[in-house]
C-alpha positions in Angstrom: -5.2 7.0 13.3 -5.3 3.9 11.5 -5.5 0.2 13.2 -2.3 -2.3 12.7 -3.9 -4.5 10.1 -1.4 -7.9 10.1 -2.4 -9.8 8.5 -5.4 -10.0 6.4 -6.4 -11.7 3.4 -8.7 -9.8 1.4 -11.0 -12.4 0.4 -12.0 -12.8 4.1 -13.7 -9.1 3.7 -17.2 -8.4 2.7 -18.2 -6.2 -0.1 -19.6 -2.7 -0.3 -20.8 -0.3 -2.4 -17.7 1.9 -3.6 -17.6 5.4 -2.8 -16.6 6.6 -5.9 -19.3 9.8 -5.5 -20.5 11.1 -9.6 -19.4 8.0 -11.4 -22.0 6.0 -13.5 -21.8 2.0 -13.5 -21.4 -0.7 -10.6 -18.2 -0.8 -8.4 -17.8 -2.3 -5.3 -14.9 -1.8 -2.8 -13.5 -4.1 0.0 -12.1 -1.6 2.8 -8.9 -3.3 4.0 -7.7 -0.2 6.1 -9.8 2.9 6.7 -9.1 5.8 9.1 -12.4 7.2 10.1 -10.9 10.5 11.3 -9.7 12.4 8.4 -11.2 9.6 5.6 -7.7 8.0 4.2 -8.4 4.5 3.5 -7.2 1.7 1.2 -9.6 -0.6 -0.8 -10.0 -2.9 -3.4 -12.0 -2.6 -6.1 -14.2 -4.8 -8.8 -16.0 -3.3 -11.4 -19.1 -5.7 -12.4 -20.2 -3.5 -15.5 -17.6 -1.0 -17.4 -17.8 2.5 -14.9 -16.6 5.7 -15.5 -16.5 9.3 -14.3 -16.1 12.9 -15.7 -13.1 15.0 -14.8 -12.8 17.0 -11.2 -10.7 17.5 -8.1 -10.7 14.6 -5.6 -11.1 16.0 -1.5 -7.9 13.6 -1.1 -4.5 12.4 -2.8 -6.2 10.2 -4.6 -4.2 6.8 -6.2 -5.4 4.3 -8.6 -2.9 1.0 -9.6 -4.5 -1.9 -12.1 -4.3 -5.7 -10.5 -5.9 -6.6 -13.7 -8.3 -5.7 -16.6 -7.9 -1.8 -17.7 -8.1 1.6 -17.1 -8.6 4.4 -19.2 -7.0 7.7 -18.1 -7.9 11.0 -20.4 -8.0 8.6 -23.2 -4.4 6.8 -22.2 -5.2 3.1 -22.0 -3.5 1.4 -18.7 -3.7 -2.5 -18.2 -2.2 -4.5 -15.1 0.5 -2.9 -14.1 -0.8 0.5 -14.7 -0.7 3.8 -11.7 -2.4 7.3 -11.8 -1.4 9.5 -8.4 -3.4 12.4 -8.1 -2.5 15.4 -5.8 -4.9 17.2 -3.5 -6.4 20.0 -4.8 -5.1 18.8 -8.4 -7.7 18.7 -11.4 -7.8 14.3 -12.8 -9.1 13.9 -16.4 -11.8 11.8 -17.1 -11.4 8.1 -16.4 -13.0 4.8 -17.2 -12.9 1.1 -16.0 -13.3 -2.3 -18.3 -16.0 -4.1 -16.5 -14.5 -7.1 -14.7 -11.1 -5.1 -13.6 -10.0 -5.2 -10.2 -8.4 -1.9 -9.3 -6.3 -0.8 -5.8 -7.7 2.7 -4.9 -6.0 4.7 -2.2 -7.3 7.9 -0.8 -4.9 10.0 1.6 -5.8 12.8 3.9 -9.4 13.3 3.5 -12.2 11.0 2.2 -14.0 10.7 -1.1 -15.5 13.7 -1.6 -15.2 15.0 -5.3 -16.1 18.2 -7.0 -16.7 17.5 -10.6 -15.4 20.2 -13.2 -13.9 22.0 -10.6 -10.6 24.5 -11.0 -7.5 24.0 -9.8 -6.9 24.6 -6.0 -4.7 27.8 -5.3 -2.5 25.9 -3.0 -2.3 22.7 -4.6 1.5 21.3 -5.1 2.3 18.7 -8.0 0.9 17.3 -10.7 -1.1 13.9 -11.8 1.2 11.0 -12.6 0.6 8.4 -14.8 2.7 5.2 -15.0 3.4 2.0 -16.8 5.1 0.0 -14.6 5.3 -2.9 -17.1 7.6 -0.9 -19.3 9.9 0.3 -16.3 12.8 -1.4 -15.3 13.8 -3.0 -12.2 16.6 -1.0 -10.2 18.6 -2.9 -7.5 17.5 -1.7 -3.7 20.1 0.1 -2.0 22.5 -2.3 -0.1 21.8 -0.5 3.6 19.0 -2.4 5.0 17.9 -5.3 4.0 20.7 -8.3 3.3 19.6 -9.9 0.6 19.1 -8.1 -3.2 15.5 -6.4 -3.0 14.3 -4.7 -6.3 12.2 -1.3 -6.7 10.5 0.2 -9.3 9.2 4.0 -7.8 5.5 4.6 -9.2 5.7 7.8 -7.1 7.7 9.8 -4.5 6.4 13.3 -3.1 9.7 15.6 -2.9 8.8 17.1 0.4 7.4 14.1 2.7 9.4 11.9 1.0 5.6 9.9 1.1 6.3 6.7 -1.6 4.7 4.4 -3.6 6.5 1.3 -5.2 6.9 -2.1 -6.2 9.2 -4.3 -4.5 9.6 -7.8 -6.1 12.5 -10.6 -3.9 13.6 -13.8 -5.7 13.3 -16.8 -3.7 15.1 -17.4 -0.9 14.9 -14.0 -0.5 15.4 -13.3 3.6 16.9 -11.1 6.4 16.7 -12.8 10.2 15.8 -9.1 11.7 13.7 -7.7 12.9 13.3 -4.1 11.7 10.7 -0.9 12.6 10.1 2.4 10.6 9.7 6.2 11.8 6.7 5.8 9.1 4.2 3.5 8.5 4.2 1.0 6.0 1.6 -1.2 3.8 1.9 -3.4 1.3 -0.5 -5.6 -0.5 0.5 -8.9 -2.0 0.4 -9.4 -6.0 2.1 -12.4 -6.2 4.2 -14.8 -4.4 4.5 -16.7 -1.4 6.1 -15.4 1.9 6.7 -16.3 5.8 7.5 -14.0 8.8 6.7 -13.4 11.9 3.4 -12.3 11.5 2.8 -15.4 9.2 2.9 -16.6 5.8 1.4 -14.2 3.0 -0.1 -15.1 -0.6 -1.5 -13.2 -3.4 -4.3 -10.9 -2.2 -3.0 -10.7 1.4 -2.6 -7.2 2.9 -1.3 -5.3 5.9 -1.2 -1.6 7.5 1.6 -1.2 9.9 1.8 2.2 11.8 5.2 3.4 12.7 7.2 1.8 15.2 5.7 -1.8 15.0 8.7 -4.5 14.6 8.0 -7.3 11.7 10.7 -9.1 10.1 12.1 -12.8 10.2 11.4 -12.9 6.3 12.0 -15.7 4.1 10.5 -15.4 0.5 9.2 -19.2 -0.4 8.3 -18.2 -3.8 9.4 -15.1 -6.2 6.9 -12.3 -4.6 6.1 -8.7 -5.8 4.0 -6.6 -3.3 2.7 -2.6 -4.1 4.3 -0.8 -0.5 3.4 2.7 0.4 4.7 4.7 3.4 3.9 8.0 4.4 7.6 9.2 5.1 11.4 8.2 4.7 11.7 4.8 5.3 14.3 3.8 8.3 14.9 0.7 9.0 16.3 0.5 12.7 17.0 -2.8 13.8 16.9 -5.0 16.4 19.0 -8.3 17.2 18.8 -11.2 19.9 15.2 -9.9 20.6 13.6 -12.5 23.6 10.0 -13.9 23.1 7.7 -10.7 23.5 9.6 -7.4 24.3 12.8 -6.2 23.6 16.5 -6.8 22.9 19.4 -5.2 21.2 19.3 -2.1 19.6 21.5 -2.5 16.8 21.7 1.1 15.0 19.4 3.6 17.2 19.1 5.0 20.3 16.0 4.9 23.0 14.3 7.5 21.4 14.1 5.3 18.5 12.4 2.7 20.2 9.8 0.2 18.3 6.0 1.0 20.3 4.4 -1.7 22.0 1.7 -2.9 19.7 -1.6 -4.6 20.8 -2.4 -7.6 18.7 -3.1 -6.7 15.3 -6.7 -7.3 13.4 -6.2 -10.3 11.4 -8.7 -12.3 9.0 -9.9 -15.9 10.0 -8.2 -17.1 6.8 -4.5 -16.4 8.3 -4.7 -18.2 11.5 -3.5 -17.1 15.1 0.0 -15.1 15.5 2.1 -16.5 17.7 3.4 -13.1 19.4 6.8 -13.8 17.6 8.5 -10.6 16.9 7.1 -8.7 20.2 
């Protein structure tokens, strides 16, 4: 089980050495969510000196997306913008990494194990995807949920889980006075743009990790903003109305059973300040 991370900015977080286990060169990783039970975690990356690493199976679904610099996947050339999803149990193609790129790296359902050279699992499901998101086109959010235009572009979806990665950019002005909570969780890190809610106002580099069932909303984009979300499941939004300061209110489209949990205060970075509580 993962923390509620809300908010953080990543420059707050120290350094480490990257587990990136049979790679040659210098990377370093910031761990801005990790779950120490099973090894999923979600880190950013900086490659002093170019690094790169032979083909294998990763112990985890494994994702790479390019903030800046490059990324060369089995030869294919990826700058910002760029995304490689890798199954579990799925063999990845060599890769390399320009030195001075800045790379998010996601790893779900296990840790960083990797088996270089190493077959095809007999039970593996999928295949690696590789995506330029700069040459994809924005596609309108659908209008249940949010009440203002949102725009997606889907770097990945897994067909069974319905587990999703994507882009969501909002023009300014963008905003929705609800508050809302998922049956999944949700993350998103910030690429660009400036935003307030009611955990607080969010810039380029700032990240959260929200498990299921914790309320956040009161958005108002300042700025055009893009963010990279994930969720591990159909996203839901079930909303709630005339909330009062820290518990409750109406529930405007689900029942008790679909009640929002009763989070304890969030870690959060000395650079975003105290939350108020709003939202709870």
């Amino acid at each position: 089980m993962r923390a509620h991370v809300e908010l953080i900015h990543e420059d707050d977080y120290i350094w480490h050495a990257g587990e990136l286990p049979f790679g040659e060169g210098k990377v370093r990783e910031r761990r801005l969510s990790v779950d120490e039970e099973d090894g999923s975690a979600s880190l950013s990356l900086e490659f002093p000196d170019d690094w790169g690493r032979g083909g294998g199976v990763p112990h985890a679904d494994t994702e790479f997306y390019v903030v800046s610099g490059s990324l060369l996947y089995g030869g294919r050339e990826l700058g910002p913008g760029g995304y490689v999803q890798v199954p579990l149990g799925v063999p990845m193609d060599w890769i390399k990494v320009r030195e001075g790129s800045r790379i998010l790296h996601w790893r779900e359902y296990g840790d960083c194990g990797f088996d270089p050279d190493a077959a095809r699992h007999a039970d593996a499901v999928g295949e690696v995807s590789v995506v330029d998101s700069q040459a994809m086109q924005w596609t309108a959010a659908p209008t249940v949920g949010p009440i203002t235009p949102l725009y997606i572009k889907l770097l990945h979806r897994d067909p069974k889980t319905g587990f999703y990665t994507r882009l969501i950019h909002a023009e300014q002005g963008w905003t929705d006075h609800r508050l809302a909570h998922h049956p999944c969780y949700e993350e998103f890190y910030t690429l660009a743009g400036k935003m307030a809610y009611n955990f607080g106002d969010i810039d380029d580099g700032t990240y959260c990790f929200r498990p299921a069932g914790v309320k956040h909303g009161h958005f108002v984009a300042e700025t055009q903003i893009d963010w990279i979300i994930r969720s591990d499941g159909e996203l839901i939004n079930w909303y709630t109305t005339e909330e009062w300061i820290k518990w409750g209110g109406t529930a405007e489209n689900y029942e008790d059973h679909h009640a929002p949990v009763i989070s304890t205060m969030p870690v959060r970075s000395r650079s975003r300040g105290p939350w108020s509580g709003d939202g709870m």
